[in-house]
C-alpha positions in Angstrom: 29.8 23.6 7.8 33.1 22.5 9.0 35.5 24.4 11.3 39.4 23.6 12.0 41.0 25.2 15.2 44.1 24.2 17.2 46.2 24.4 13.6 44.5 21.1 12.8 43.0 20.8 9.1 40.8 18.9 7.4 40.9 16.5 4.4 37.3 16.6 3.1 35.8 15.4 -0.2 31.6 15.9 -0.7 31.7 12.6 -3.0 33.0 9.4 -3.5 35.5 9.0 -5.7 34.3 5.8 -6.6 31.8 3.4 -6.1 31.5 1.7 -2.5 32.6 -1.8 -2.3 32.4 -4.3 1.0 34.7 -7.0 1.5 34.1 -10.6 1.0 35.6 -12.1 4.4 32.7 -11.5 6.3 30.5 -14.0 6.9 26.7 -14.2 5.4 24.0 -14.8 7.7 21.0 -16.5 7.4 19.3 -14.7 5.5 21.5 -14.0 2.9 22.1 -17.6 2.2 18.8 -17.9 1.7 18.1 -15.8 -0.2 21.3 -16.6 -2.5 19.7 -19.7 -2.8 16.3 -18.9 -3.7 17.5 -16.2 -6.4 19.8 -18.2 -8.1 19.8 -17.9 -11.5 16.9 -19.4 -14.2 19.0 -22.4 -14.8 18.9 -23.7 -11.2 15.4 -23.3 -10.8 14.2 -24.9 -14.1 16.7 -27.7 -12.9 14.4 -28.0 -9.9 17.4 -27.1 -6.8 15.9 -27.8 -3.5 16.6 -24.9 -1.7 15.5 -26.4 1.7 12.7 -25.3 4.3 13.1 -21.7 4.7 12.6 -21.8 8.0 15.9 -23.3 8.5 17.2 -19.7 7.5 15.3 -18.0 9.9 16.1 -16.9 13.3 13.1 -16.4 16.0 15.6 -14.2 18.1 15.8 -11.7 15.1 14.0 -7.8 15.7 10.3 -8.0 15.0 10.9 -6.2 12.1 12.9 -8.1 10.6 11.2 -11.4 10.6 8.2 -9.4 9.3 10.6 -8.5 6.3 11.6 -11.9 5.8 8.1 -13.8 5.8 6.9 -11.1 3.2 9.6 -11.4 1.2 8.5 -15.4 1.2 5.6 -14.9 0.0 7.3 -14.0 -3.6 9.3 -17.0 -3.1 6.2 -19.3 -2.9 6.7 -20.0 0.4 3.7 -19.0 1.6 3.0 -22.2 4.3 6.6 -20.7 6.0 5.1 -17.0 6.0 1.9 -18.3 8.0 4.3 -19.8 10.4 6.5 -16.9 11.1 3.2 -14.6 11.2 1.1 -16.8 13.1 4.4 -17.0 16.2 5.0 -12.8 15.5 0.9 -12.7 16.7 1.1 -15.4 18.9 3.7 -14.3 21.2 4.1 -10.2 20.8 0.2 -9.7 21.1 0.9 -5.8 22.0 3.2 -5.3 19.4 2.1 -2.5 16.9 4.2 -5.1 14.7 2.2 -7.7 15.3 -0.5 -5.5 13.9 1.7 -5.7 10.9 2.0 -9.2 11.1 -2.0 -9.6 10.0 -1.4 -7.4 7.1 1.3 -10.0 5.7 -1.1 -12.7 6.0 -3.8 -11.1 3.7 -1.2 -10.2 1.4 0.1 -13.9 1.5 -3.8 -15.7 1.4 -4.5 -13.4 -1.5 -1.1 -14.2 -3.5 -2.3 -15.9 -6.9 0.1 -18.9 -6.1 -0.9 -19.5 -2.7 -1.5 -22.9 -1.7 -4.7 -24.7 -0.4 -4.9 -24.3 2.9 -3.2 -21.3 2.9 -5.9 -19.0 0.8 -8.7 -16.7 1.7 -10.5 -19.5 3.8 -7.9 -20.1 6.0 -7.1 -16.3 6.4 -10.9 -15.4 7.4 -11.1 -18.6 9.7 -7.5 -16.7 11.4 -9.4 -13.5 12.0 -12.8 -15.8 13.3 -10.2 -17.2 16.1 -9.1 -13.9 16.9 -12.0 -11.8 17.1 -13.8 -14.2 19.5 -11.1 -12.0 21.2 -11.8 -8.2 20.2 -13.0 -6.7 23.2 -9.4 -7.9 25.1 -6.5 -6.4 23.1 -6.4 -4.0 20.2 -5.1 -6.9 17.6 -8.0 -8.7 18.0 -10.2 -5.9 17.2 -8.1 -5.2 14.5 -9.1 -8.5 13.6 -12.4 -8.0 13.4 -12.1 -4.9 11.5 -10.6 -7.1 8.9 -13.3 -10.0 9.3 -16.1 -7.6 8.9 -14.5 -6.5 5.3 -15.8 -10.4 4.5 -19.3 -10.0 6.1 -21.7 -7.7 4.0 -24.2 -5.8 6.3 -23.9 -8.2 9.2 -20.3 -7.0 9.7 -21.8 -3.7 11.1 -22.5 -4.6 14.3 -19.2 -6.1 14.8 -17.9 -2.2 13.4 -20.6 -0.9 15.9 -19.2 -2.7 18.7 -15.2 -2.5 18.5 -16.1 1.9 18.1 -17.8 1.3 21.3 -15.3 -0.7 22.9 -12.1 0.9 21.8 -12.6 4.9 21.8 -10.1 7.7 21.0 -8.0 4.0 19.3 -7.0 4.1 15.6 -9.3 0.7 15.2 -11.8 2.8 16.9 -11.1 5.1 14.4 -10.7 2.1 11.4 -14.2 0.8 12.5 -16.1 4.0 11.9 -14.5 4.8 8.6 -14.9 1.1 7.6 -18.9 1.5 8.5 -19.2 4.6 6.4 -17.1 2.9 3.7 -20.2 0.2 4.0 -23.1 2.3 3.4 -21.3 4.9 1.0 -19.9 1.8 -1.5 -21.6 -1.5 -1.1 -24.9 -0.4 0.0 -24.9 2.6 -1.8 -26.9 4.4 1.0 -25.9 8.1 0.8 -28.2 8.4 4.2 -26.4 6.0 6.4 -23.2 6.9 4.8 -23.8 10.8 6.3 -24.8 9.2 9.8 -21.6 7.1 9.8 -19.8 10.5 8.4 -21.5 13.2 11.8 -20.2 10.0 13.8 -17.0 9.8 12.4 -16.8 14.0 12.3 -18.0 13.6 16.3 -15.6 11.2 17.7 -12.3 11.6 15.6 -12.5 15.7 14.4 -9.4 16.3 12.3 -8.3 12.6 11.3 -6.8 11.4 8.4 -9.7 8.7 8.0 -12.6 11.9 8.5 -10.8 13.8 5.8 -10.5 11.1 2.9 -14.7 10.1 4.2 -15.8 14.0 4.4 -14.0 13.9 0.6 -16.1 10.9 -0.8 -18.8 12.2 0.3 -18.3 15.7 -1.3 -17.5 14.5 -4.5 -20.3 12.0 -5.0 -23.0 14.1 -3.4 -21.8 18.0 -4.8 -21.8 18.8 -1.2 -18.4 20.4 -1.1 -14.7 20.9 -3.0 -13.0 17.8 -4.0 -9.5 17.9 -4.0 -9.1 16.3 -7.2 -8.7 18.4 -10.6 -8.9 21.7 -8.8 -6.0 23.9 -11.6 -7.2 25.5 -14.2 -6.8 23.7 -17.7 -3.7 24.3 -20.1 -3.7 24.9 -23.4 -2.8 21.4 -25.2 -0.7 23.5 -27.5 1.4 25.1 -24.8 4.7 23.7 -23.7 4.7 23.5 -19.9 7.3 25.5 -17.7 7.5 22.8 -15.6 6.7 19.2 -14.8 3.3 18.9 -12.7 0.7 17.0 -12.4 -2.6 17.9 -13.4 -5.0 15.2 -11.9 -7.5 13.0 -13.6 -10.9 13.0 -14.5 -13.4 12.1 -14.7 -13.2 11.6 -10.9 -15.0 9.9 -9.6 -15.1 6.9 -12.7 -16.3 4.3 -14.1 -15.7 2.3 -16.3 -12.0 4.1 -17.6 -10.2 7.6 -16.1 -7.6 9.9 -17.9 -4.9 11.3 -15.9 -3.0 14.2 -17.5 0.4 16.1 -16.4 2.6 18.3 -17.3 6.3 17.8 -19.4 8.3 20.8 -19.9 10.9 18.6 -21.7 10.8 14.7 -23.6 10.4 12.7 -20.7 10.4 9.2 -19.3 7.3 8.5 -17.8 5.5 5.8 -15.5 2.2 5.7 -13.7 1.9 3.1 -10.6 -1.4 2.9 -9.2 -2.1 1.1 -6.0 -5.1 -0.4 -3.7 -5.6 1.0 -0.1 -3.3 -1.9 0.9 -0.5 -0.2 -0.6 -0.3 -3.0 -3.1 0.9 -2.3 -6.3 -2.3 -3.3 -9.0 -1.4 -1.5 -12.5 1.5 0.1 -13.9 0.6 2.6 -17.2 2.8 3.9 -19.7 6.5 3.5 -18.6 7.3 5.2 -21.8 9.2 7.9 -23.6 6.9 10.6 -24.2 7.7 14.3 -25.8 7.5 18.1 -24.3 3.2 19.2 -23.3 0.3 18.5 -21.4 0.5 14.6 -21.6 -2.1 11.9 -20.9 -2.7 8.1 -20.3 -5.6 6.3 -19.6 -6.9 3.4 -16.8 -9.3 1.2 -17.9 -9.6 -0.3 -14.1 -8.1 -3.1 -14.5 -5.1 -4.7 -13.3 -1.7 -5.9 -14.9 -3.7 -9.4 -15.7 -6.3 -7.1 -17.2 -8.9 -8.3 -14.4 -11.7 -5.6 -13.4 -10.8 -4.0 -10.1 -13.6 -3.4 -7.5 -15.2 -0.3 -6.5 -12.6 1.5 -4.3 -9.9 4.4 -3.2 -7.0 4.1 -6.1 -3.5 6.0 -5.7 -1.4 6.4 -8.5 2.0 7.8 -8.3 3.6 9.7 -11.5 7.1 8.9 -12.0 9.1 11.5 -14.3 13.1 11.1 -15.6 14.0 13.6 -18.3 15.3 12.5 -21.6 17.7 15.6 -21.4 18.9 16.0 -18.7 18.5 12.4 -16.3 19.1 14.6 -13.0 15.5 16.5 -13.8 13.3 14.3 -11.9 9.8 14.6 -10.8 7.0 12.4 -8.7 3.5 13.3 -7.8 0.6 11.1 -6.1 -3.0 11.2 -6.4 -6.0 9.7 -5.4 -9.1 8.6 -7.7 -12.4 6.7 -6.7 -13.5 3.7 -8.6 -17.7 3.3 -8.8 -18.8 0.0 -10.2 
């Protein structure tokens, strides 16, 4: 609301008139120039333009944040060496940074990039967390660290779990450690005892955390114990036209080796399903396509855009709805799904 006293009035529009434009005397930083560089059209990179050591674009006295931003962004760029070096300093020098937390994260999303060079792969990522979980028992980013390192170390990893829950109580890596042990037993080993031990100490030490909830979950759905929040709505007559957009689940859920995943379109819709890893990475995307007025489905074969097999695992996929009629009517929905090899 807006009030005039005094005999003053106001001038006031809810829109723009037009769209917003910013002028072109200011100068570009860094960054920009960059990245004008690096996204220059095909031409120039068939043509082979050097576009320099990106490091010459960056600024150490930049916010945290910031330089995280950029060394991810590298990564796409193919300059993955340059992302290790920003990372590496971020860790390095901000040790009780929650960012530098996030700093660790870039790096397995850089040594896992399918054009990463040698020496900046897998290897040298788990040889990283080695060096730093000597360390776990002095600071919370070198346990989380370890919690990362013992992700690459089968059953002899869950000691290291056992020890960082011990060491760091009432801490989210405490936390992490415990859900990582019962993600052990309940996936890889396939030990529905342990995995309830790891669940009473995980109930125990952390009662109403995100990490017990998605466990207790797992565990009610592959044991009958309990209600899964998955396909919980009563089914729809195929033949019905829905009232509104909604998303119905999918099932079965768990699955292996394919899953259906059905919703709801009250009108011809464009639709797109994203599903993602428990990184947050984006594996699959299904459908993207013009589909008319009912209770719709698509499928997932487990597989990702390259049409490799995905391990066992927590999946998200996200629903993405634009009416044909009307592009205003939009609609997005997320759910979860458990892959069993």
């Amino acid at each position: 609301e807006l009030y005039a006293d005094g005999g003053s009035d106001i001038d006031y529009t809810p829109w723009l008139t037009s769209a917003p434009s910013k002028s072109d005397n200011r100068g570009k930083s860094p960054e920009e120039n960059f990245y004008d560089l690096a996204f220059s059209d095909m031409s120039d990179v068939r043509a082979g333009v050097n576009k320099g050591d990106p490091l010459d674009y960056f600024n150490p006295d930049w916010p945290l944040r910031r330089q995280l931003q950029f060394a991810r962004n590298l990564i796409y760029l193919d300059e993955g060496k340059a992302t290790w070096t920003i990372c590496k300093n971020i860790i390095k020098n901000n040790p009780d940074s929650t960012l530098a937390f996030s700093a660790l994260d870039v790096l397995w999303e850089a040594a896992r990039h399918k054009k990463a060079e040698p020496g900046f792969r897998l290897p040298a990522f788990v040889n990283k967390l080695r060096t730093l979980a000597l360390r776990s028992g002095d600071r919370q980013l070198y346990a989380h660290a370890a919690l990362y390192l013992s992700l690459f170390e089968g059953a002899d990893g869950i000691s290291r779990l056992e020890q960082i829950a011990a060491r760091w109580p009432a801490t989210s890596v405490g936390e992490r450690a415990l859900y990582q042990k019962f993600m052990y037993y309940f996936m890889t080993a396939n030990d529905m005892d342990a995995a309830a031990q790891a669940l009473a100490e995980l109930s125990q030490q952390y009662p109403g955390s995100v990490s017990l909830a998605e466990a207790q979950e797992l565990y009610n759905v592959r044991t009958g114990t309990g209600q899964s929040g998955g396909m919980q709505k009563q089914a729809v007559e195929v033949a019905e036209i829905p009232q509104t957009f909604e998303l119905l689940g999918n099932y079965p859920n768990p699955f292996n080796p394919s899953t259906t995943i059905r919703y709801a379109l009250p009108q011809d819709a464009l639709v797109k399903i994203t599903i993602y890893n428990t990184l947050g990475q984006q594996v699959k995307v299904l459908g993207d396509v013009q589909q008319t007025a009912g209770i719709r489905e698509l499928i997932w074969q487990g597989r990702d855009d390259e049409n490799k097999t995905l391990p066992s695992g927590m999946y998200v996929y996200k629903l993405e709805v634009v009416s044909v009629e009307n592009g205003n009517a939009t609609f997005t929905a997320s759910g979860k799904m458990l892959l069993l090899r």
